[in-house]
N, C-alpha and C positions, 0 to 999 in steps of 0.2 A: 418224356424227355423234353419237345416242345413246351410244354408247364416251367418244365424247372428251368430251360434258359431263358422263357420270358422273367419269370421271374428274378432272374441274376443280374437280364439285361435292364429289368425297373428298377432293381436294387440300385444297380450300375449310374445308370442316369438320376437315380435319387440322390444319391451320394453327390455326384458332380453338380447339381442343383446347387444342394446344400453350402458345398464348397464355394460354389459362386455366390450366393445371398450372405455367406457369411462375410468374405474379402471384399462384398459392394458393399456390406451396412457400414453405416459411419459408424465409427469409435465413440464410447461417452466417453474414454479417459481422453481425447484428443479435443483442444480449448477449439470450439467457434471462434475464430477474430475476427468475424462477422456480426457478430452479436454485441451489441455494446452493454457493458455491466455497468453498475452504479453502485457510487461507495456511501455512504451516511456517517457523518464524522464527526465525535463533538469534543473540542480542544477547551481543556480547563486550565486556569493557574492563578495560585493564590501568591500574591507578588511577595517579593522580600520585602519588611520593614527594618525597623531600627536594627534588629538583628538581623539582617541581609539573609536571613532564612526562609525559603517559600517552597510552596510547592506547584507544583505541576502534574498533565496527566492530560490521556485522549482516551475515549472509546472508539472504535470505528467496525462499524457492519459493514463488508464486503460481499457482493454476489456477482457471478458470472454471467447473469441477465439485471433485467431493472429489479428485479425483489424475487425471492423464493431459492433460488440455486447458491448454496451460501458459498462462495470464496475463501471469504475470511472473517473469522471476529477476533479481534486483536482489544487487550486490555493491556492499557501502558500507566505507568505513574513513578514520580519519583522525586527527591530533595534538590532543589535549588539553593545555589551562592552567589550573591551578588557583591561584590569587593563595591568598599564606600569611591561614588567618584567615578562610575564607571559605567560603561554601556555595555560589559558583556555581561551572562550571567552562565554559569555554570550549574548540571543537572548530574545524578547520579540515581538512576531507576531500574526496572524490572518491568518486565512484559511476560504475559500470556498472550499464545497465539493460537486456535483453532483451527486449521486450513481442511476445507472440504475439495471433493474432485467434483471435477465441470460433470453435470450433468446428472440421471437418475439416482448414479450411486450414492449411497448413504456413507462412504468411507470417510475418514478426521485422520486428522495427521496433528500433533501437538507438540507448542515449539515453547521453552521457557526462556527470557534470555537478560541479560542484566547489560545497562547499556552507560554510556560514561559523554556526556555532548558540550559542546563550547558554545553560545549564542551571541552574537552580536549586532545589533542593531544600529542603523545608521539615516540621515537625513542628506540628501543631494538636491540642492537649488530649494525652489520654493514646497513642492509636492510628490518628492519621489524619496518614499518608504522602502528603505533596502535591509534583508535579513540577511545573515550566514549563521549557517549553521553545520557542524561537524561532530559526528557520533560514530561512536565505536560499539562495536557488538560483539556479544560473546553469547553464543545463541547454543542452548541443547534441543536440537529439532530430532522427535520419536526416530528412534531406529537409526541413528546418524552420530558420526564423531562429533567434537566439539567444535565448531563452527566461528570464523571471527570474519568479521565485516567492519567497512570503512564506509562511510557516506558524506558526501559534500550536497549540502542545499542552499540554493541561494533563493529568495523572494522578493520583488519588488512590487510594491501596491502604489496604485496613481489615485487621487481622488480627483473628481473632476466639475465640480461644483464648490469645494471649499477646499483652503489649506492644512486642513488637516483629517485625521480619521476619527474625531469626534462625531459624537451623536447627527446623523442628518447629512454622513458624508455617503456618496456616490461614487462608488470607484473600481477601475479594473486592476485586476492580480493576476501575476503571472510566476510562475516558480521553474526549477528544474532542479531534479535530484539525481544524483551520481551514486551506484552499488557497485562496490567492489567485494569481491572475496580475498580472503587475506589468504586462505589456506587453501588450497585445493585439493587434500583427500580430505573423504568427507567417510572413509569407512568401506570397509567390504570391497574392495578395487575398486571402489567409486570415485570419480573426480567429477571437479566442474571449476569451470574456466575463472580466470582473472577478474572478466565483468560479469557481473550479477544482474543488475537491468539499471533503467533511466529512464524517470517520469519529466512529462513537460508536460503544462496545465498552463489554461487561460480560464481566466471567468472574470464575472461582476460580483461585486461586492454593496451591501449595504450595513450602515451603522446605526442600528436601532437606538444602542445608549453607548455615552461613553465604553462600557465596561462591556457589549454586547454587539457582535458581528453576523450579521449572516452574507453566504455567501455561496455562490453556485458555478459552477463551470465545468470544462471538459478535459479530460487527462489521456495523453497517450503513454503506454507503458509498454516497455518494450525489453525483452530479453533475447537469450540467442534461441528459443524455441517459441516466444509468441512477441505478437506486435498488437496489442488490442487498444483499444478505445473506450472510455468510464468517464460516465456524466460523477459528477460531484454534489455533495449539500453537503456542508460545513457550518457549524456553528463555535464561533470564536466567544470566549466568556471568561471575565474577568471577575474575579470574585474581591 
């Protein structure tokens, strides 16, 4: 009888052990925001000519740390219109998007999505390069209703050695981008709120060639379940 209630009693305390080590270990589906990730991003576009028809397109590798824990790989591309006379230009593309979970798991989540954007570009006093930009999304993300989003981005680039961002310019960039969700059921009693998230980015920039940018800096990203921080390398190319 002494045998069998120590044994009940190890069992007992094994179990509540257990139960402790499991509620102390941290989560891998719960994001580090202590950990700072890094995005690798490379922006392409082949301008409108006489036919005001061009194109455009990014690649970008996302990871939840500096390299190995993937984020995201997001492949975008799509047709440009440029009206004669004009400084906006108009895109109409498709996107694949990859999303991995933070941390060991091997899990992917896959988003396809066709998106519709307004660009316009603008010059203020001698050296201040101002973008806007507005895109609309229509996103089928794995396991999820059909998804529509709004985004407003605004970028201004300073160079600070010459007037302009030709070859050998020197200069800082700063942006900020606005997610909305248009819809909030998203499937299976599921919702998600009104804001989607919002980036703000500063870095430096350098102008190897006319038609070629590199450019580094640091992003905060920020939704209603994380607030993280993501170093940058961006290469800008104009074909």
């Amino acid at each position: 009888m002494r045998m069998v209630t120590n044994l009940k009693r190890s069992a007992l305390i094994g179990s509540l052990v257990a139960v402790v080590m499991l509620y102390a270990a941290p989560s891998h589906a719960q994001v580090d925001e202590d950990k700072t990730g890094a995005w690798y991003m490379y922006f392409w576009n082949i301008p409108a000519g006489e036919r005001r028809f061009g194109f455009q397109g990014d690649i970008q590798h996302r990871n939840w740390d500096t390299l190995g824990d993937l984020e995201q790989l997001l492949i975008r591309g799509g047709v440009t219109w440029t009206p004669r006379n004009s400084r906006a230009m108009y895109t109409l593309g498709v996107g694949h998007v990859t999303s991995g979970e933070f941390g060991p798991s091997s899990e992917e989540t896959r988003e396809k999505r066709i998106y519709q954007e307004s660009l316009f570009s603008h010059q203020a006093g001698r050296n201040f390069f101002m973008t806007h930009r507005f895109r609309f999304e229509q996103r089928w993300v794995e396991n999820q209703d059909l998804r529509l989003r709004a985004r407003y981005f605004f970028a201004l680039n300073v160079p600070f050695n010459q007037d302009s961002l030709a070859a050998g310019a020197h200069y800082f960039a700063f942006y900020n981008e606005l997610f909305l969700n248009l819809n909030q059921d998203i499937g299976q009693g599921r919702r998600v709120d009104t804001f989607d998230r919002n980036r703000l980015y500063l870095g430096y920039g350098y102008s190897l060639r006319d038609d070629l940018r590199l450019q580094f800096g640091y992003m905060n990203q920020r939704t209603d379940d994380i607030d993280k921080e993501q170093l940058q390398f961006s290469v800008f190319h104009t074909m």
